[in-house]
ZAMI-279147 format. One record per residue (C-alpha): x, y, z. Coordinates in steps of 0.001 Angstrom, whole numbers. Layout:
+---------+---------+---------+
:      px :      py :      pz :
+---------+---------+---------+
:       X :       Y :       Z :
...
+---------+---------+---------+
END
This chain:
+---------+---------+---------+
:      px :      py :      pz :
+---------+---------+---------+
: -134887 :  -15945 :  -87052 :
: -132388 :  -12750 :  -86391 :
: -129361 :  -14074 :  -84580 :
: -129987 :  -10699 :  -82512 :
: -133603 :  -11507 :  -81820 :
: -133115 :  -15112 :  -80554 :
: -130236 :  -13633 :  -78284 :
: -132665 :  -11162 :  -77314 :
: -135885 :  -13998 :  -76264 :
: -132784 :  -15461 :  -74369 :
: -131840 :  -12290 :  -72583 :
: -135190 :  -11617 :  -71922 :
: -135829 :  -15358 :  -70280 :
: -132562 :  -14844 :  -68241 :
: -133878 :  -11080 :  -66952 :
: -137088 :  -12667 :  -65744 :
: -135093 :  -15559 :  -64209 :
: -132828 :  -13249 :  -62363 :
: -136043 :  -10892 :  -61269 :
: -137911 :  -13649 :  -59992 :
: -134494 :  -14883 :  -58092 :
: -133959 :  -11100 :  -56663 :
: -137527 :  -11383 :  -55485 :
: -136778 :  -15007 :  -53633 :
: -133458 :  -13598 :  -52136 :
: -134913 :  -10459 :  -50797 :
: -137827 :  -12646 :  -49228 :
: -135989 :  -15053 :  -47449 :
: -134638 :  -12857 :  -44635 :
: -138138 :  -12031 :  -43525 :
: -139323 :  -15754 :  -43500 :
: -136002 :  -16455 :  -41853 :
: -136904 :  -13500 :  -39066 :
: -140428 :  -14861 :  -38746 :
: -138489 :  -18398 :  -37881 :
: -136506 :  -16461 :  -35256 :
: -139744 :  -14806 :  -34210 :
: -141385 :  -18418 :  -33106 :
: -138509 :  -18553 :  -30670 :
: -138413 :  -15413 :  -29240 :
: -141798 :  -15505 :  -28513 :
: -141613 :  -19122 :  -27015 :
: -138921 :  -17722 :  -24785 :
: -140745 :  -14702 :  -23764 :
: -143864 :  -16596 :  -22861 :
: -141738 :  -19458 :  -20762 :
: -139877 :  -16285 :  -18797 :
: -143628 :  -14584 :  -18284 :
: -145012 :  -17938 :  -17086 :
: -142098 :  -18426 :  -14409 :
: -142318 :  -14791 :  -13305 :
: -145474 :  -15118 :  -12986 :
: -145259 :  -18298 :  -10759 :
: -142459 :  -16346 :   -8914 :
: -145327 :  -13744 :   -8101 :
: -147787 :  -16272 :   -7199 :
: -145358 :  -18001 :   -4570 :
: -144611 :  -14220 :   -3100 :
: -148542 :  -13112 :   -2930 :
: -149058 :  -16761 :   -1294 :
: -146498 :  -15582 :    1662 :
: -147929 :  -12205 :    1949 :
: -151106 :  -14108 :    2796 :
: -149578 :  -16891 :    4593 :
: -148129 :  -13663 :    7047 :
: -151683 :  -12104 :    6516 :
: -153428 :  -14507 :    8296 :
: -150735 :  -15039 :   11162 :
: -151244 :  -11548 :   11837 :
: -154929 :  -11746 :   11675 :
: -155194 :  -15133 :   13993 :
: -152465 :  -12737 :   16672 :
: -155538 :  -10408 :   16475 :
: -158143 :  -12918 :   17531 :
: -156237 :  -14326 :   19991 :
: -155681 :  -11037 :   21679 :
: -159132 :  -10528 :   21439 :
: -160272 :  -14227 :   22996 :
: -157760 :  -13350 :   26054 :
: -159687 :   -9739 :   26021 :
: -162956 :  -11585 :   26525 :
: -162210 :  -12410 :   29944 :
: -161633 :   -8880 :   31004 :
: -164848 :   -7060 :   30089 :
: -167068 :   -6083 :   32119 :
: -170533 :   -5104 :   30194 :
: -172465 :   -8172 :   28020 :
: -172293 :   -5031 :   25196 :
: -168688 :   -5134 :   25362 :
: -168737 :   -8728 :   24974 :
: -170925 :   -8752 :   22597 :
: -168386 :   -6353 :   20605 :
: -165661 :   -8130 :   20725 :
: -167293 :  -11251 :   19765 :
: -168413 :   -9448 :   16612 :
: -165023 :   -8367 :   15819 :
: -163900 :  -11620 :   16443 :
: -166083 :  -12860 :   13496 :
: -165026 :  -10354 :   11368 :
: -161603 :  -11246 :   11631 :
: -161956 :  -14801 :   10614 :
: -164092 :  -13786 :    7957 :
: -161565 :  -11978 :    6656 :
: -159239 :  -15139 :    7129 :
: -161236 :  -16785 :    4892 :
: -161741 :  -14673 :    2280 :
: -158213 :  -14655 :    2171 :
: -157441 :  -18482 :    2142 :
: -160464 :  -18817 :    -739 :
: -157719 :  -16427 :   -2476 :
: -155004 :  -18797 :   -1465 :
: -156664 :  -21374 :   -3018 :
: -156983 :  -19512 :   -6047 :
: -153089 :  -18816 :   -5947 :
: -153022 :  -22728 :   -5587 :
: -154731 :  -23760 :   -8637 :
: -152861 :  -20969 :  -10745 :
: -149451 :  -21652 :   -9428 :
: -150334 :  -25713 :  -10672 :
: -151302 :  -24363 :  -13788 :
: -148468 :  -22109 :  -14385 :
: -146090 :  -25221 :  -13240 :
: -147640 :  -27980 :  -15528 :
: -147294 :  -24631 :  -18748 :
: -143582 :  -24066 :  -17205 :
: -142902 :  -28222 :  -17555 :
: -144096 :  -28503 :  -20811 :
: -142189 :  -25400 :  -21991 :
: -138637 :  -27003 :  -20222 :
: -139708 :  -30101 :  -22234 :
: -139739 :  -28762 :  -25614 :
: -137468 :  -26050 :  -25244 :
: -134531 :  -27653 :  -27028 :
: -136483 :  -29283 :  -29452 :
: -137946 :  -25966 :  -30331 :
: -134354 :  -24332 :  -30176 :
: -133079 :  -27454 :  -32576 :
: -136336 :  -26617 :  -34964 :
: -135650 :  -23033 :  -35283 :
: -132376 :  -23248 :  -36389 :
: -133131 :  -26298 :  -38818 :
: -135807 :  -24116 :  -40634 :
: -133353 :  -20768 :  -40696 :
: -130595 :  -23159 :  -41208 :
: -131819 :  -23890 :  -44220 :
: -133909 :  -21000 :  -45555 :
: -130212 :  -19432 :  -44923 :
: -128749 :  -22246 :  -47415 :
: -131708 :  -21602 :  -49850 :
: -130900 :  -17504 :  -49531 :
: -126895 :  -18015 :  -50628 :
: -128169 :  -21013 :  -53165 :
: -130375 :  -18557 :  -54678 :
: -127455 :  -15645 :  -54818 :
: -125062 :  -17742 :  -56452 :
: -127971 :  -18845 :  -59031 :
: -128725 :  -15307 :  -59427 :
: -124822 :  -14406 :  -59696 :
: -124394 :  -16865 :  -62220 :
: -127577 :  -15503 :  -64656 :
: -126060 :  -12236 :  -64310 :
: -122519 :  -13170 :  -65812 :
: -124808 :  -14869 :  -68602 :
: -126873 :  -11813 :  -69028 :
: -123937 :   -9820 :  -69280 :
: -122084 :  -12160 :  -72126 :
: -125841 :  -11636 :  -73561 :
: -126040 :   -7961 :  -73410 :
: -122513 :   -7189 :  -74537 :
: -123316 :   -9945 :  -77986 :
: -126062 :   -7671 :  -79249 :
: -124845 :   -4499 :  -81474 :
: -125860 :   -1447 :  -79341 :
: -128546 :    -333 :  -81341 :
: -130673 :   -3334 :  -80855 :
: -128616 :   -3703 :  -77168 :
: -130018 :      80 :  -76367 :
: -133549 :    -823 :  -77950 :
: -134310 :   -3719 :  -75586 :
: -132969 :   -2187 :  -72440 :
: -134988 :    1124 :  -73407 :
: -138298 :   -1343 :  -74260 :
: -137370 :   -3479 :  -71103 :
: -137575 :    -761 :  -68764 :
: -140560 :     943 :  -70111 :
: -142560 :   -2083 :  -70975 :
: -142489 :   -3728 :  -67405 :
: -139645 :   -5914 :  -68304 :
: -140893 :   -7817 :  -71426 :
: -139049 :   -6190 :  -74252 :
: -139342 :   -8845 :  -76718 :
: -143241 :  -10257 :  -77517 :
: -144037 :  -13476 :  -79475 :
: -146637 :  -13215 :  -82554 :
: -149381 :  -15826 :  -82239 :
: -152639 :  -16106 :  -84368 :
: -151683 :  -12383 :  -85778 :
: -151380 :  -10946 :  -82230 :
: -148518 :   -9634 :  -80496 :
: -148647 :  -11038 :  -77266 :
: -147619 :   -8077 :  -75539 :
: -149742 :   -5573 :  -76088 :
: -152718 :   -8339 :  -77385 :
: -153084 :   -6258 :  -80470 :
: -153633 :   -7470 :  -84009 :
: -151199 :   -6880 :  -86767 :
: -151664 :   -5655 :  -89977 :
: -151960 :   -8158 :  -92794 :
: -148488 :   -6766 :  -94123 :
: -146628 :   -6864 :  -90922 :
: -147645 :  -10086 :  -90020 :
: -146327 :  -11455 :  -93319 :
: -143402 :   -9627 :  -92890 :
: -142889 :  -10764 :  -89206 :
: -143848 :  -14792 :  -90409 :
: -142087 :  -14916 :  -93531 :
: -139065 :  -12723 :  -93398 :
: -135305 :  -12752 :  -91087 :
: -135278 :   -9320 :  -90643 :
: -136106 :   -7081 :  -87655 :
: -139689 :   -6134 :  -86602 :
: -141559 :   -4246 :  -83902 :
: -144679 :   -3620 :  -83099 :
: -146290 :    -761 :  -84659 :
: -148745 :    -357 :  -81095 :
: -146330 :   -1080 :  -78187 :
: -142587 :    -805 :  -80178 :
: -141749 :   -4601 :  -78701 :
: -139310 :   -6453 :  -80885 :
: -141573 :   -9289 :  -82356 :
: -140523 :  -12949 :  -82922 :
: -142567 :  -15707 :  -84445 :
: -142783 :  -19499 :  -83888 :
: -144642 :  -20884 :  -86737 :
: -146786 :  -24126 :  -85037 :
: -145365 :  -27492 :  -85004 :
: -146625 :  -29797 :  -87383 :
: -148577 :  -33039 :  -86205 :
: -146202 :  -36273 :  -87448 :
: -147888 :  -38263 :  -89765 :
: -150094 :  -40880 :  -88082 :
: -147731 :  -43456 :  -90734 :
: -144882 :  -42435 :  -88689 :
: -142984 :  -40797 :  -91415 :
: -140632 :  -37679 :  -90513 :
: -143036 :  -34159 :  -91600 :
: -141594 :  -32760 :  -95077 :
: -139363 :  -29697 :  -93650 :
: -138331 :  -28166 :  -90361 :
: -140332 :  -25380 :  -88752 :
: -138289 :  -22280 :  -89036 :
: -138536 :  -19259 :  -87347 :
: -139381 :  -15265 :  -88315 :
: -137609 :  -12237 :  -86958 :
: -137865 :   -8788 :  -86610 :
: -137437 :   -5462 :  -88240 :
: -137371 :   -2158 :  -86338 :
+---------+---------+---------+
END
């Protein structure tokens, strides 16, 4: 195979590697924000729970004072029932009197409706207390480490890069100047392997001619449909079922442009 084209199946590996890495590192914040996310919203919903408890214990007191001033009311009317002087005026106030203490219990059936929220909203506020440090601990374990995987991943990437570069700078810079110009048009696969008489880029079938050339020869070949530099693997021979070494090495064909 061309020294230039096996540096250039290299290059090309490396340029997916570091693509795929780019793609991991530029990922990771969001996951890591999503992790941060969990806690916020734990937090939010533990201070909505106790503000809504703090609500519940002030609308109980409103009530609480509600009712005192409704039961001052009847007893001003009960002394007032001594003083009138018609059985329609008695009648009256007697009526009003029920009204008022069916008001006082509509409002205790809302008390008790305050009551069973306020145990709910204690029991959620518990539980929250319970697991809030464990959930604080938990958050910043996952981010913690989705942070670790994030510089991992940038040092990984760092390092492909220097290799890409010693890559790059190998190749003359007419076949340097080809892949880059193929790479960037040809959605990052500048260099396409030749299997069964196919390139594998562009799936199309070579001529007789070029596919000799491409099999047999070292030189420098692209593909007359999609202009990819083309390389070629011959298969690997079976071993002999005897055990014996196969007669030869498998060698490798190159490309012309």
């Amino acid at each position: 195979m061309h020294p230039e084209v096996r540096t250039a199946i290299e290059l090309q590996q490396i340029d997916h590697k570091i693509a795929e890495m780019g793609s991991r590192i530029a990922s990771l914040p969001a996951r890591i924000k999503a992790i941060e996310d969990q806690l916020k919203d734990f937090l939010s919903a533990f201070d909505a729970a106790k503000h809504r408890l703090a609500a519940n214990q002030k609308e109980r007191r409103e009530f609480d004072a509600e009712i005192q001033q409704i039961n001052a009311k009847i007893t001003k009317h009960r002394d007032q029932l001594y003083q009138v002087k018609t059985n329609e005026q008695y009648r009256a106030m007697l009526k009003e009197i029920e009204g008022e203490e069916g008001n006082i219990g509509k409002i205790e059936d809302r008390i008790l409706e305050k009551m069973v929220e306020s145990e709910q909203l204690e029991k959620q506020i518990g539980d929250a207390s319970q697991k809030l440090d464990s959930e604080k601990a938990r958050v910043a374990r996952e981010s913690g480490a989705l942070e670790a995987e994030r510089q991992a991943a940038i040092v990984e990437r760092d390092q492909l890069t220097a290799r890409r570069n010693e890559l790059a700078s190998s190749l003359t810079e007419e076949i340097r100047n080809l892949y880059e110009k193929l790479r960037r048009a040809r959605q990052g696969m500048a260099v396409a392997e030749v299997r069964d008489g196919f390139c594998m880029g562009c799936h199309v079938r070579l001529r007789p001619q070029a596919f000799n050339d491409v099999s047999t020869s070292d030189g420098l070949f692209t593909c007359e449909n999609c202009v990819r530099i083309l390389y070629y693997d011959p298969p690997v021979e079976a071993a002999p079922e005897s055990g014996e070494s196969p007669a030869g090495e498998h060698g490798h064909a190159a490309v012309r442009s």
